[in-house]
Each structure stands twice: as structure tokens, then as C-alpha cells.
C-alpha positions in Angstrom: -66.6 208.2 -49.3 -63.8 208.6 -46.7 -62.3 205.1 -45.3 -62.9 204.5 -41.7 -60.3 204.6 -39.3 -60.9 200.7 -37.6 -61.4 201.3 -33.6 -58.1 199.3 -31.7 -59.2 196.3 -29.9 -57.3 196.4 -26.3 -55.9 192.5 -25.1 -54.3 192.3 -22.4 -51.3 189.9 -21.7 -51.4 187.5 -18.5 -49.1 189.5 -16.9 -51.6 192.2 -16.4 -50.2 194.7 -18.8 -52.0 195.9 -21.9 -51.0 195.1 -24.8 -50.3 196.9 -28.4 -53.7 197.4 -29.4 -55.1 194.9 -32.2 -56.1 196.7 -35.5 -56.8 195.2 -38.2 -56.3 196.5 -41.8 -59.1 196.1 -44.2 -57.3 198.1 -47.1 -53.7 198.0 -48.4 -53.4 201.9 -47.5 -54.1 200.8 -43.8 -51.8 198.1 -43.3 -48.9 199.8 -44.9 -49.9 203.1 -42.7 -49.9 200.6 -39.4 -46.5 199.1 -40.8 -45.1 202.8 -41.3 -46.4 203.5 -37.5 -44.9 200.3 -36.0 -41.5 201.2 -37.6 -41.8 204.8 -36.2 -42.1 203.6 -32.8 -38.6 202.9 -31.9 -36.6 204.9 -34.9 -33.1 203.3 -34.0 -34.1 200.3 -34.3 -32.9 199.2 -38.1 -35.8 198.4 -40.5 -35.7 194.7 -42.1 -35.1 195.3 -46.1 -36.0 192.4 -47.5 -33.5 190.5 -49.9 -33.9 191.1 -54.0 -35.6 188.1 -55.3 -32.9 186.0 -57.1 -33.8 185.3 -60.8 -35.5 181.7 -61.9 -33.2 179.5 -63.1 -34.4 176.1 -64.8 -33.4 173.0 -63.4 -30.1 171.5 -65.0 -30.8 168.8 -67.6 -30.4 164.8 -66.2 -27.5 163.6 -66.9 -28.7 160.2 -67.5 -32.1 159.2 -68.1 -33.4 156.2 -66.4 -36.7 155.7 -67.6 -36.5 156.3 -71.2 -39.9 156.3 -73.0 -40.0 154.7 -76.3 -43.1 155.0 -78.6 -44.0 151.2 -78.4 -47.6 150.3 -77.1 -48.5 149.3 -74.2 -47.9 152.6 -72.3 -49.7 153.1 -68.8 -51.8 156.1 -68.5 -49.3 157.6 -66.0 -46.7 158.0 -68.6 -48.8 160.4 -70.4 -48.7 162.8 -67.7 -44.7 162.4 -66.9 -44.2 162.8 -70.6 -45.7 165.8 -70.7 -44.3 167.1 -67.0 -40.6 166.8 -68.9 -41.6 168.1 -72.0 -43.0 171.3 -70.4 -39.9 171.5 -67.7 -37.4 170.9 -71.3 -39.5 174.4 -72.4 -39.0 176.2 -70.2 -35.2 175.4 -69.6 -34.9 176.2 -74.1 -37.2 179.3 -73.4 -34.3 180.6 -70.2 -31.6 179.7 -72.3 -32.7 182.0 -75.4 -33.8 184.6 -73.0 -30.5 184.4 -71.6 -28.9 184.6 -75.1 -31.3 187.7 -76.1 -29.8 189.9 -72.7 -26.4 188.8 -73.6 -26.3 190.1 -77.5 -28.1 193.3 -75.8 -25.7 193.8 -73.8 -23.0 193.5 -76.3 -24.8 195.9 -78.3 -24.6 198.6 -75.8 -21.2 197.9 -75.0 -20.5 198.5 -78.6 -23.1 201.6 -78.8 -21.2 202.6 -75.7 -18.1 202.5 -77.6 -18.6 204.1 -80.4 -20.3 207.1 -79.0 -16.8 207.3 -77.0 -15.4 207.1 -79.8 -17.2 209.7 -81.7 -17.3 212.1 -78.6 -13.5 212.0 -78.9 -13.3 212.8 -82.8 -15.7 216.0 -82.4 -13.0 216.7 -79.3 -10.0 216.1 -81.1 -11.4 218.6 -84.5 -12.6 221.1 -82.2 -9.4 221.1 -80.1 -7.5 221.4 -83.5 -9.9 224.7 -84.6 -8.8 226.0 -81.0 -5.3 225.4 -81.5 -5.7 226.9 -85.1 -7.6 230.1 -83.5 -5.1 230.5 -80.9 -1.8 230.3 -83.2 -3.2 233.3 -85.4 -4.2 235.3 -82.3 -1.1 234.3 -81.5 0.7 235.0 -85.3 -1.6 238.8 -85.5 -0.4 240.1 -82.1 3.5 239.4 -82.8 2.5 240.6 -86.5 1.3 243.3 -84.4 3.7 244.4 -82.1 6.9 244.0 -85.0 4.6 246.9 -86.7 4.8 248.7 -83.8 8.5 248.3 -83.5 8.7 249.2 -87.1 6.7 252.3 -86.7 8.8 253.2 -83.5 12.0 252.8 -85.7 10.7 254.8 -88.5 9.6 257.4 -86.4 12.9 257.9 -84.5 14.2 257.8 -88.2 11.2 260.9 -89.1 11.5 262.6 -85.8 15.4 263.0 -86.7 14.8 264.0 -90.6 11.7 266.3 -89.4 14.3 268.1 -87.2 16.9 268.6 -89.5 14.1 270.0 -92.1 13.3 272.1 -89.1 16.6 273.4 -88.9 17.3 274.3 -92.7 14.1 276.1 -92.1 15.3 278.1 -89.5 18.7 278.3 -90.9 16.2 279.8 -94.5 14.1 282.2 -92.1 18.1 283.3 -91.2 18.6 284.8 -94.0 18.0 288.1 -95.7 14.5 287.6 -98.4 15.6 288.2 -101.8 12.2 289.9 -102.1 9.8 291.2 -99.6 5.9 290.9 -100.5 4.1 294.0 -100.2 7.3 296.6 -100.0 7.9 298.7 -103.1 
């Protein structure tokens, strides 16, 4: 079943001009769609945002009490019903107070959860910046372990290149001279 559209109802103002035509919402959907069409009308004009509610707050205890009750007879049967006004009102001002309570020590329990999360968030940090550091100053230690091997190697080599040549000239120096024997000449 689809909702029907109410038909406008045209009034028209003393003046002679027509007015806004009158619709009137039968369903929550309509009246917020009419407020939604109003406010679309003129779009720099600002919208009214209403105000947060402001929390209940019991009214502060008397000071001094006037009329106080005691439990002798002879009690009208009025002071049944103020009796029981003050006791209810004394209720509900106990019941706000340990509400009140209740969201303070929950707040103070996220604060300190708050805490010590930062807390623990900074002690993982603080190891796992140490196993960094630790992983950096042996990369760190291998390569200069490293490159003195190469310098080593370079040393020792200029050191073989210049043994290797002198071999190579006691060789030549051998091939100089005349064989004591030649293989395969009788």
C-alpha cells in the first residue's frame, strides 16, 4: 500500500496574494519531507539546530527544614502525601548522585586503561627499536668486517702478484738455460 500524497489546500491572505499552500502531514515521513522542502526553499537562509538537551540535575537539598515531621499522632492527611513527595524527590537526588559516582570511577578507569596501553605501546616500541638498532650495528659490524677483508685480500694480492712475478722470472731465467737432458733425443 503506497502513502498518499495529501492534496495542498490554497488560503489566501487579505492582501490578495496566495499563500504557501496548507498540507497537512498524517505520517512522520510526511512532515519531515515538508520540513526538508521548507528548508530547501531559500538554501542561504541558515537552518535552526536546536540546542543539546542539558542533563537533569536534582534539586539541591534544603538547607533548613521548616516543617519537620515527627512521628507523633495526630498527622493530617495532607502530610501523607508531602512526606512521600520529599521522600521520592530525596531518591532521586541519592540515585543522580551514585550515577554520577558510577561515570566518574568509569572514567577514571579509562583514563588509566588509556594509560597503560600508552604505556605498553611504548615498551613494544622501545624493544623493537632496540632489535633495530641491534640489526643495524651488525649490518653495520659485517660490511666493515667486510670491506677490511677486501683490503686484506688487496694487500695480499699485491704481496702474490709481486711473488708470482718473481717465480715467473726464475722461470724464465730456468727456460734460459741449456737442459741437462732433452726428452726424446738419443
Amino acid at each position: 500500500m503506497a502513502a498518499q500524497i495529501p492534496k495542498p489546500v490554497k488560503a489566501e491572505k487579505p492582501g490578495g496574494k496566495e499563500a504557501q499552500p496548507l498540507i497537512i502531514a498524517k505520517m512522520p515521513a510526511e512532515e519531515q519531507r515538508l520540513k526538508l522542502e521548507r528548508l530547501m526553499r531559500n538554501p542561504e537562509k541558515p537552518a535552526p539546530i536546536p540546542e543539546r538537551a542539558k542533563d537533569w540535575t536534582p534539586r539541591a537539598p534544603p538547607e533548613f527544614v521548616r516543617d519537620v515531621m515527627g512521628s507523633s499522632a495526630g498527622a493530617g492527611s495532607g502530610e501523607f502525601h508531602v512526606y512521600r513527595h520529599l521522600r521520592r524527590r530525596e531518591y532521586q537526588r541519592q540515585d543522580f548522585l551514585d550515577r554520577m559516582s558510577e561515570i566518574q570511577k568509569k572514567d577514571l578507569e579509562y583514563l588509566d586503561k588509556v594509560e597503560e596501553n600508552k604505556h605498553k605501546a611504548e615498551d613494544r616500541t622501545a624493544k623493537r627499536r632496540k632489535k633495530r638498532q641491534k640489526l643495524k650495528q651488525k649490518k653495520k659490524a659485517a660490511k666493515k668486517a667486510k670491506k677490511q677483508q677486501e683490503e686484506e685480500e688487496k694487500r695480499e694480492g699485491t704481496e702474490e702478484d709481486k711473488s708470482a712475478s718473481s717465480e715467473e722470472e726464475e722461470e724464465r731465467e730456468d727456460d734460459a738455460e741449456e737442459p741437462s737432458f732433452i726428452m726424446g733425443k738419443k
